[in-house]
C-alpha positions as CSV (number, residue, x, y, z in Angstrom):
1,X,-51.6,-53.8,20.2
2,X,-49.4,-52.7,23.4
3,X,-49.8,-49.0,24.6
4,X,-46.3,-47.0,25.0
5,X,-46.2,-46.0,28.4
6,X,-43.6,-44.1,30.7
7,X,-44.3,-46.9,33.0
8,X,-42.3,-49.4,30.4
9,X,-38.8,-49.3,31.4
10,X,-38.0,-50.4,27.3
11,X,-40.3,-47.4,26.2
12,X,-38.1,-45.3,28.2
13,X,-34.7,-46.6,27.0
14,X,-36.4,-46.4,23.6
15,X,-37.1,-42.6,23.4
16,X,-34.3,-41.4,25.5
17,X,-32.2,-43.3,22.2
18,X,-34.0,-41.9,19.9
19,X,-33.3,-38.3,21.5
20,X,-30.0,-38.4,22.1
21,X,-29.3,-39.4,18.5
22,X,-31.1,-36.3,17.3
23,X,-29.3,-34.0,19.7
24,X,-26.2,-35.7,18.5
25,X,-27.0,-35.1,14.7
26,X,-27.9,-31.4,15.5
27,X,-24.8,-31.1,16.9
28,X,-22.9,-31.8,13.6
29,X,-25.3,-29.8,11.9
30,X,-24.4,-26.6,13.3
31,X,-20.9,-27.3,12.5
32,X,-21.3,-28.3,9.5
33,X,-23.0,-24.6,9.0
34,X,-20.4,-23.0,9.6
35,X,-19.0,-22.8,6.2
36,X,-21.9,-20.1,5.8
37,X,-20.0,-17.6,8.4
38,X,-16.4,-18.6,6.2
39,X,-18.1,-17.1,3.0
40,X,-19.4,-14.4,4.8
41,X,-15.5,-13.9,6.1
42,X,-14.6,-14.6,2.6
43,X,-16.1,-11.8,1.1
44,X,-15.5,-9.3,3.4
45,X,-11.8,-10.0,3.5
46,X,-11.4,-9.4,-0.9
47,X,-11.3,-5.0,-0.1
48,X,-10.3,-5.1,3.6
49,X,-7.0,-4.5,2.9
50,X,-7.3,-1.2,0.6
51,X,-10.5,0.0,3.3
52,X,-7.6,0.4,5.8
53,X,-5.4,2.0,3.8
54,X,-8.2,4.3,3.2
55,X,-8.6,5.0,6.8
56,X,-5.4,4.6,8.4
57,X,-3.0,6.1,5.9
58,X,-5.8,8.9,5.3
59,X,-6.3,8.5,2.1
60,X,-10.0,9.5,2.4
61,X,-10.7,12.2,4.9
62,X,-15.1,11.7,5.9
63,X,-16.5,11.5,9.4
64,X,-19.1,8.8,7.9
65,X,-16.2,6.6,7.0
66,X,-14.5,6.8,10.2
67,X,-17.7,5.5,12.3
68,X,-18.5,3.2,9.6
69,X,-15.5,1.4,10.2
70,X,-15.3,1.6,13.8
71,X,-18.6,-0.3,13.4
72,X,-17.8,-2.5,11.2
73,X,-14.9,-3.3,13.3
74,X,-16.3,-3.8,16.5
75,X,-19.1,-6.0,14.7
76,X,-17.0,-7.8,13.0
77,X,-14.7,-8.6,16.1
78,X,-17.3,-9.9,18.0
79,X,-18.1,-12.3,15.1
80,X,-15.0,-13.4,15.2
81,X,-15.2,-13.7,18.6
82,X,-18.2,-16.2,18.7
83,X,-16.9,-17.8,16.2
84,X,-14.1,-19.1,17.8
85,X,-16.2,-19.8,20.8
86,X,-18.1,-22.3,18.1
87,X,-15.4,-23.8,16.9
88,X,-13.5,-24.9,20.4
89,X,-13.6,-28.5,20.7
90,X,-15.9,-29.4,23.7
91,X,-17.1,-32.5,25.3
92,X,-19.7,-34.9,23.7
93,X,-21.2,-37.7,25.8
94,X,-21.2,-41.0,24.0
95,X,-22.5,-44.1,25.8
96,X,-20.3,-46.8,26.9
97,X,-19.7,-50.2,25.7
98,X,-22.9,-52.6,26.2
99,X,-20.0,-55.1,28.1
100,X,-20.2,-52.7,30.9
101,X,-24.2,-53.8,31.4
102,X,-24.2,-57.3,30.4
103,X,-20.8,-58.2,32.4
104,X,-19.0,-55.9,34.9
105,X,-23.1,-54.2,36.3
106,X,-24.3,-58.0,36.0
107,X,-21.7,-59.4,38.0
108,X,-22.1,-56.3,40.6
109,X,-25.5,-56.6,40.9
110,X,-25.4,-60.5,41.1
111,X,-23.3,-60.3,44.3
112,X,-26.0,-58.9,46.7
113,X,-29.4,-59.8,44.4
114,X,-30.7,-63.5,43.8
115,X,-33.8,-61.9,41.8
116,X,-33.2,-62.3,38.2
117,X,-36.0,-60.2,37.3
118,X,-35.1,-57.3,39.6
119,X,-31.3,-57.5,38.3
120,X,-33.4,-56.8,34.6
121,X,-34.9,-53.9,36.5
122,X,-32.1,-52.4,37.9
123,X,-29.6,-53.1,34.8
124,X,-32.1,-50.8,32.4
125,X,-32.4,-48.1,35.4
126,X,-28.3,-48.0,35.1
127,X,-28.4,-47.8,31.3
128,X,-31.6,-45.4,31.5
129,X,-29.3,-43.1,33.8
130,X,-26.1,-43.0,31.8
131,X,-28.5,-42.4,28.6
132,X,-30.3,-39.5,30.5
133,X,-26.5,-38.1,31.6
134,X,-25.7,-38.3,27.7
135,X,-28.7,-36.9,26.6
136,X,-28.5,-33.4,29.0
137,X,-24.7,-33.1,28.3
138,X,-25.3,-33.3,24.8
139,X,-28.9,-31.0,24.7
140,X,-26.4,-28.2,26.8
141,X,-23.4,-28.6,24.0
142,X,-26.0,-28.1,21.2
143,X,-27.7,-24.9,22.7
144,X,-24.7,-23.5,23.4
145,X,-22.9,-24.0,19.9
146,X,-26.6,-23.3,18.2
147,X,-26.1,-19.8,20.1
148,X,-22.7,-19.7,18.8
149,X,-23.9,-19.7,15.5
150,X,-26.5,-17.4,15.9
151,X,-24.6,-14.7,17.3
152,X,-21.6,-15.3,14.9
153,X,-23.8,-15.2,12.0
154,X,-25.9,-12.4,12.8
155,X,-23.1,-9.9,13.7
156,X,-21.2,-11.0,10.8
157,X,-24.3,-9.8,8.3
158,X,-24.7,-7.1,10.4
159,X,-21.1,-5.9,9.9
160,X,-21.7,-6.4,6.1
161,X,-23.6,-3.2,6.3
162,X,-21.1,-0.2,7.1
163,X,-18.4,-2.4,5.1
164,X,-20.4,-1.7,2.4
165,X,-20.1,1.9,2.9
166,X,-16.7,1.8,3.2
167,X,-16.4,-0.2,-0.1
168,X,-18.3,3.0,-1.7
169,X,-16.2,5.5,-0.5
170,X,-13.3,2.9,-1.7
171,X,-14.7,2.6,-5.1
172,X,-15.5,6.8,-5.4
173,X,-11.9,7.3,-4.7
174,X,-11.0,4.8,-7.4
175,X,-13.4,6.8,-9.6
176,X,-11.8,10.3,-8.9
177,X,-8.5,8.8,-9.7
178,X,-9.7,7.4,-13.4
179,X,-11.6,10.5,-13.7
180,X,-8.3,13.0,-12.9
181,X,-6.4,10.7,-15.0
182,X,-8.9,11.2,-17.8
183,X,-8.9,15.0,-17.5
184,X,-5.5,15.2,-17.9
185,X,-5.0,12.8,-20.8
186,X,-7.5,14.6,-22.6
187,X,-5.8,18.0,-21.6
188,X,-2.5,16.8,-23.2
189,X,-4.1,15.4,-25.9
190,X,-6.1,19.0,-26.6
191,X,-2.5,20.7,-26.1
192,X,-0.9,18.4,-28.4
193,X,-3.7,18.7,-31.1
194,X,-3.8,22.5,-30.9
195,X,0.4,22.7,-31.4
196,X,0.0,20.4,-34.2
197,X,-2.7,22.3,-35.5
198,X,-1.1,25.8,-35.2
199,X,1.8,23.9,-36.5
200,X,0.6,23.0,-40.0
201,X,-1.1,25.9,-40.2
202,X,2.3,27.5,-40.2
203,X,3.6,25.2,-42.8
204,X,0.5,25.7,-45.1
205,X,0.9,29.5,-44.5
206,X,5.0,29.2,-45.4
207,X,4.3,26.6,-48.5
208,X,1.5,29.1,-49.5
209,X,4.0,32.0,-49.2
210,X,6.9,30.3,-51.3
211,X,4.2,28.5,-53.8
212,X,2.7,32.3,-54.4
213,X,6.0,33.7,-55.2
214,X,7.0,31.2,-57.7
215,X,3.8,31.2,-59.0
216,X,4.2,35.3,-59.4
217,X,7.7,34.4,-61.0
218,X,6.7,31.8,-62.8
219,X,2.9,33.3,-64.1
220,X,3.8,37.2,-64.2
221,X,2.4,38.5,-67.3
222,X,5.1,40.9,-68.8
223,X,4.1,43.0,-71.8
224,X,5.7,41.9,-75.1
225,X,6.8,39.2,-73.6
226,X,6.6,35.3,-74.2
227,X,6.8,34.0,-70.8
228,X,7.3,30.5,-72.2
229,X,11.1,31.7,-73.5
230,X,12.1,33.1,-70.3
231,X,14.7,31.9,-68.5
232,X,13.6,31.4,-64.6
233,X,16.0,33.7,-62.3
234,X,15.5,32.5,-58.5
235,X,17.6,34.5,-55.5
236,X,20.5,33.5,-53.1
237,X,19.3,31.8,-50.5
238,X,21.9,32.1,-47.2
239,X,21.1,31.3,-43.9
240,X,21.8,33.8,-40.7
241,X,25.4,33.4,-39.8
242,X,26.6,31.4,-42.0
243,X,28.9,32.0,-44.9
244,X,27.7,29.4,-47.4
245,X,25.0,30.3,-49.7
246,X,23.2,27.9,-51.8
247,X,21.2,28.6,-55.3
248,X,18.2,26.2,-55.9
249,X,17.3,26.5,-59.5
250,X,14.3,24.8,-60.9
């Protein structure tokens, strides 16, 4: 069973591969995460719009909102900011063709060498360098974007917080609107239910009025009298300014 050893110019090549493909696949990764930060955008940009009319047209007048929103907008900005710092394309090392080993180095190296073994040396020290170059470009682009991320995310929960405020005093001025509009609906509707009832309490008073004096007519007990033979006798009736007159008979 062979040892791995730092001395073993294919051990070497070997891990320095196997590194640089994980550096490259973390790479992705962190882009690929940053749909997370979009939702987070997402979300906070559904009640934006009516939290600055709430602070910039006045419409609610609190110190706490105020410096809520300033830092919610200075957290947010600076999420925004590192997140376009995430997002700008930067450069990834990739290795070269293996043509430029087996042909152009070969022939180089073939020129002022006669030692095949030592031009097998020296072609895996070239490739081992350009793998090493690869490998610290690409560890530098992932730390840097894995920061990126960090910071973006991080101040874009953070900014969540006083948003969240703001959405409160949003949705209590939303409240006091449905609760004014309430108060006066039911207002009207009291007014309304009061004239009606005053209303047909004058029309029960008036029909009670007319329905007792027929009744008096109609029921008066007259002494030798047989009220079912007398003739009923009602009055003129003629309105106020008006020279027509009208008899209702029954």
């Amino acid at each position: 069973m062979s040892t791995k050893s730092f001395y073993d110019l294919d051990y070497i090549i070997e891990l320095n591969e196997k590194r640089l493909a994980q550096y490259t696949s973390a790479y992705q990764k962190v882009l690929e995460r940053l749909t997370n930060i979009i939702l987070i955008y997402s979300a906070i940009t559904i009640f934006l719009v009516p939290i600055f009319r709430d602070v910039f047209l006045a419409e609610i007048r609190h110190w706490l909102l105020f410096i809520c929103f300033a830092v919610f907008a200075v957290l947010f900005l600076i999420s925004v900011y590192f997140t376009i710092r995430l997002v700008i394309p930067v450069e990834i090392a990739y290795l070269q063709m293996p043509k430029r080993y087996y042909e152009e180095y070969r022939i180089t190296y073939e020129q002022t060498i006669k030692n095949p073994d030592e031009i097998k040396i020296l072609l895996k020290a070239s490739y081992i360098n350009e793998l090493e170059t690869a490998l610290h470009t690409n560890d530098q682009v992932f730390r840097r974007k894995s920061s990126f991320y960090y910071n973006a995310l991080m101040y874009a929960l953070l900014s969540a917080i006083p948003y969240l405020i703001c959405l409160g005093f949003h949705a209590s001025k939303r409240d006091d609107k449905v609760q004014k509009v309430q108060i006066v609906n039911s207002e009207i509707s009291s007014k309304l239910h009061k004239s009606e009832t005053m209303e047909n309490s004058l029309n029960k008073s008036n029909n009670g009025k007319q329905s007792s004096s027929s009744t008096t007519t109609a029921t008066t007990q007259l002494p030798g009298v047989n009220n079912g033979q007398v003739i009923s006798s009602l009055p003129k009736l003629i309105k106020e300014n008006s020279q027509n007159s009208s008899n209702k008979k029954k």
